[in-house]
C-alpha positions as CSV (number, residue, x, y, z in Angstrom):
1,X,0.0,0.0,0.0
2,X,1.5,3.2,-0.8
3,X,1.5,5.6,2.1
4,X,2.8,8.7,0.0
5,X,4.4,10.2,-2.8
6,X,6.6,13.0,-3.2
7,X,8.6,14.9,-6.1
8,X,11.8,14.7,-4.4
9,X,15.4,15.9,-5.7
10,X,16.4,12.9,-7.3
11,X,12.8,12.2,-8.8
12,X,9.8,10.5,-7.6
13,X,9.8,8.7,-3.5
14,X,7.6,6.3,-2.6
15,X,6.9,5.3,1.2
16,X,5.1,1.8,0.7
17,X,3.6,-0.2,3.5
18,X,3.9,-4.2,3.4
19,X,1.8,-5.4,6.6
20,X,3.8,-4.3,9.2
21,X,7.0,-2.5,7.4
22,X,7.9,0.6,4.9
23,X,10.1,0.3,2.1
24,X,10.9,3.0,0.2
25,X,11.2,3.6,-3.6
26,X,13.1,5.8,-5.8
27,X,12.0,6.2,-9.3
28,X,10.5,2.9,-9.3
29,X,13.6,1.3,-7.8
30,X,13.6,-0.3,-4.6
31,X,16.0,1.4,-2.1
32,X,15.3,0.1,2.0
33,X,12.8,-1.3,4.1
34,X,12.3,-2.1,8.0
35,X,12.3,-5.5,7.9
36,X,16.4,-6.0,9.1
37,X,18.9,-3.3,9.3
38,X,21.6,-5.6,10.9
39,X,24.2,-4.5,8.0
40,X,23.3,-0.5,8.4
41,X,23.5,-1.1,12.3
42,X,26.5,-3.1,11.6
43,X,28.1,-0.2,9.9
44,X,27.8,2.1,12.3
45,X,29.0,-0.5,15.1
46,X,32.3,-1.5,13.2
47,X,33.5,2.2,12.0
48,X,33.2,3.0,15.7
49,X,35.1,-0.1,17.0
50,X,38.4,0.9,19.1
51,X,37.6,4.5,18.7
52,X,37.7,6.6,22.4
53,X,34.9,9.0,23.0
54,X,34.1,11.6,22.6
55,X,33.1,10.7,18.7
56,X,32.1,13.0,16.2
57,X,29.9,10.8,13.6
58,X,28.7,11.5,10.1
59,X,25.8,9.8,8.4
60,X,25.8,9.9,5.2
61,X,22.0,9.1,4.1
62,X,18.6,9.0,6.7
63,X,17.0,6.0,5.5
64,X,15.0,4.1,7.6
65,X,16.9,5.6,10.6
66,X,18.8,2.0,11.7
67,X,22.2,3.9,11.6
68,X,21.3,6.7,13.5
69,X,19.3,4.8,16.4
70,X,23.1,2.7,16.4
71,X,25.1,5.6,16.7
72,X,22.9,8.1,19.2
73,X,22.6,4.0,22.0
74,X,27.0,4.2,21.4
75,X,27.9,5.8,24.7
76,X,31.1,6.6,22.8
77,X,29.2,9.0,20.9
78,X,28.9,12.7,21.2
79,X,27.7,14.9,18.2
80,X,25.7,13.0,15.2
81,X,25.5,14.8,11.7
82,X,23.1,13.2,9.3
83,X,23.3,14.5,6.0
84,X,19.9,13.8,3.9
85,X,19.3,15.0,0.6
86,X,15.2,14.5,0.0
87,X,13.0,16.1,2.8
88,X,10.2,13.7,2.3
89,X,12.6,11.2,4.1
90,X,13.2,13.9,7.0
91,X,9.5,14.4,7.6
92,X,8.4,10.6,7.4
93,X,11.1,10.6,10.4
94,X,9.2,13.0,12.3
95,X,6.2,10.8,11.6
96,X,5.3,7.1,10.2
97,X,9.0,5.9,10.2
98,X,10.3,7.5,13.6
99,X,9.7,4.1,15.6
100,X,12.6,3.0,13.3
101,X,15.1,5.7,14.7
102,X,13.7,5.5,17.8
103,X,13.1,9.1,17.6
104,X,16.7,9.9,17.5
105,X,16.1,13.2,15.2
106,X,15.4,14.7,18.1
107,X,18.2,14.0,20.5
108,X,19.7,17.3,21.0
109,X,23.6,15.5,19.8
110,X,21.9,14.8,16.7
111,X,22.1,17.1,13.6
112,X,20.0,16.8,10.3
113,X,21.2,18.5,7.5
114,X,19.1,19.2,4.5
115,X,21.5,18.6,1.4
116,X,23.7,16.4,-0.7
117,X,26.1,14.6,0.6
118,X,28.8,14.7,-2.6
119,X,28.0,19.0,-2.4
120,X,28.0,19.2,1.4
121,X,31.5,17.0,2.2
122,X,32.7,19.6,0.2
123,X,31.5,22.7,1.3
124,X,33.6,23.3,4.2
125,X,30.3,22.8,6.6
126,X,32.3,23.0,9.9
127,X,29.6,22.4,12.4
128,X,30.7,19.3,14.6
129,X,30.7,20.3,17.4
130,X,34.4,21.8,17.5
131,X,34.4,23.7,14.4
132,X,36.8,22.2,12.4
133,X,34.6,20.1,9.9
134,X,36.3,16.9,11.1
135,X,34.7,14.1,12.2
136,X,36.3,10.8,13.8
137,X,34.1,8.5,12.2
138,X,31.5,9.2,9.1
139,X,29.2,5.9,7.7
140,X,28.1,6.5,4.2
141,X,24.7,4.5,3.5
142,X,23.8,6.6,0.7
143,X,23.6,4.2,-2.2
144,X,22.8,0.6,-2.9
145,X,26.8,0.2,-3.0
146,X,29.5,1.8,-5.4
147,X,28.4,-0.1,-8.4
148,X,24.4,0.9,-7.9
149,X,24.7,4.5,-7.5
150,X,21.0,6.4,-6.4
151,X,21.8,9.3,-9.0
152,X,25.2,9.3,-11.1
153,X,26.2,12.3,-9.1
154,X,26.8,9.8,-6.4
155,X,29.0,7.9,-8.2
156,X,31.9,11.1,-7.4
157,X,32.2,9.7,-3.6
158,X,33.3,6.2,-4.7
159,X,36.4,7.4,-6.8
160,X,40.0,9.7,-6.5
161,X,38.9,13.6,-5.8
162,X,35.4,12.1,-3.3
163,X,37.8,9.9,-1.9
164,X,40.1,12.7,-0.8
165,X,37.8,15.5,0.3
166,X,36.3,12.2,2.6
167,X,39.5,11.9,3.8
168,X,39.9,15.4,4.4
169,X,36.9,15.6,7.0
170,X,38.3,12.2,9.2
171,X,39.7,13.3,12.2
172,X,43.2,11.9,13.3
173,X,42.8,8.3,13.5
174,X,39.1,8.4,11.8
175,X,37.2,5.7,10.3
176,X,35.5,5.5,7.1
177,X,32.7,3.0,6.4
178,X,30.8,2.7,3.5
179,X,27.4,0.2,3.2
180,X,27.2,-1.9,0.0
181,X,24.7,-4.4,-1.5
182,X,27.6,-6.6,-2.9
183,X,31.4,-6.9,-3.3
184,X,32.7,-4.0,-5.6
185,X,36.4,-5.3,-6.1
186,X,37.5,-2.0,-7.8
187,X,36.2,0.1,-5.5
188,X,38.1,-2.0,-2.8
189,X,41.4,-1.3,-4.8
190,X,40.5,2.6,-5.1
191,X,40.5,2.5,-1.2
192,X,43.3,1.1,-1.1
193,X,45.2,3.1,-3.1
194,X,44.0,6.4,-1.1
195,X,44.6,4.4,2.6
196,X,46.3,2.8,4.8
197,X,44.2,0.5,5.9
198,X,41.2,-1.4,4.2
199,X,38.9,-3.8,5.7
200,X,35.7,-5.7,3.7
201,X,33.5,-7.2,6.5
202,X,30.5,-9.5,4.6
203,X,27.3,-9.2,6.0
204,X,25.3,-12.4,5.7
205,X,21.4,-12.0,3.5
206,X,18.5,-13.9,3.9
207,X,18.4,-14.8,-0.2
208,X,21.6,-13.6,-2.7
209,X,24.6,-12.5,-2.2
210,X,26.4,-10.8,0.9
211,X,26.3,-7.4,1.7
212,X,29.7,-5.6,2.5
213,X,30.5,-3.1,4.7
214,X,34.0,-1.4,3.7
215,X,36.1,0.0,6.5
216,X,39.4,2.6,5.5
217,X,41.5,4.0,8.2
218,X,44.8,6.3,8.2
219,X,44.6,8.2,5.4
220,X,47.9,9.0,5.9
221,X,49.1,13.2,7.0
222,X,46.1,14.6,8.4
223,X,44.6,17.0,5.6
224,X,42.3,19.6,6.2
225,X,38.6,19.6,4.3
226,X,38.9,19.4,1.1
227,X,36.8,20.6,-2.2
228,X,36.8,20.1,-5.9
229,X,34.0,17.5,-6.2
């Protein structure tokens, strides 16, 4: 049953209920639902593995709101910046899908930022919570992976000059994690050209292949934000 539609920035959304859950569409393609969530929670959980508090976290991409309910229950955690391009996905949070964030748009460490990711990363936006842009650990959920980008916009995070403004808002000794529906074997090797260290972790699915949650750290001398996406 669909539950709205909306003209939003990349083209039509669709908030669909199937019995109990939402999925949501874009442009006819199918992009999350409510039904799991372990590999978005899972992304937040590994990028902040080993990392001291306090945290300054990025999200990269609302959703259904598993990552941010993950990241505001860290006790690690201090300042949370989601960055969301479509506000028909911020509103639904204030409404039908906030049981799935567990209202966490409303703690006051959270931060929800109307825009595009690939313009905002570069925009020198320094409003962490220290005023440096930096954060120590950002999860970027904002595609169906690398190789099944939403818009081909997108597709400029995945590659050299995303790469290094990314790297130019980790902290010292960030993390960056990125959420895909399956393995992307060159994207892999682009990370690991740009850092020093790359992990894949595989998430298992009920049906198909594994998801993949990609972790980079040290991305070498700490550079400040950069632009030019």
């Amino acid at each position: 049953m669909v539950v709205e539609r909306a003209e939003g920035v990349g083209g039509e959304l669709v908030l669909r209920r199937a019995g109990e859950h939402f999925e949501i569409i874009s442009n006819g393609v199918f992009l999350m639902d409510t039904r799991n969530g372990e590999s978005e929670r899972l992304l937040v959980r590994t990028a902040l593995e080993g990392l001291a508090g306090p945290v300054r976290l990025l999200i990269g991409g609302l959703g259904v709101g598993f990552s941010l309910a993950e990241a505001v229950a860290h006790p690690a955690v201090a300042r949370v910046t989601v960055v969301e391009r479509e506000p028909a996905v911020i509103a639904w949070h204030r409404d039908v899908l906030r049981p799935f964030s567990r209202g966490a748009a409303d703690d006051p460490r959270v931060r929800v930022v109307c825009a595009d990711l690939v313009e905002w990363i570069g925009s020198g936006d320094g409003d962490t919570g220290e005023g440096d842009g930096r954060f120590e650990a950002l999860c970027l959920d904002t595609d169906n992976g690398p190789d099944w980008v939403v818009t081909p916009g997108n597709a400029r995070l995945y590659r050299g000059a995303g790469l290094a403004a990314l790297a130019g808002r980790m902290g010292a000794g960030g993390v960056l994690a990125f959420w895909s529906a399956n393995a992307a074997p060159a994207f892999e090797a682009a990370l690991r050209e740009r850092f020093g260290s790359v992990e894949a972790r595989a998430v298992p699915v009920p049906r198909g292949e594994p998801d993949v949650v990609y972790l980079a750290r040290n991305p070498g001398p700490d550079p400040g934000p950069e632009s030019g996406l």
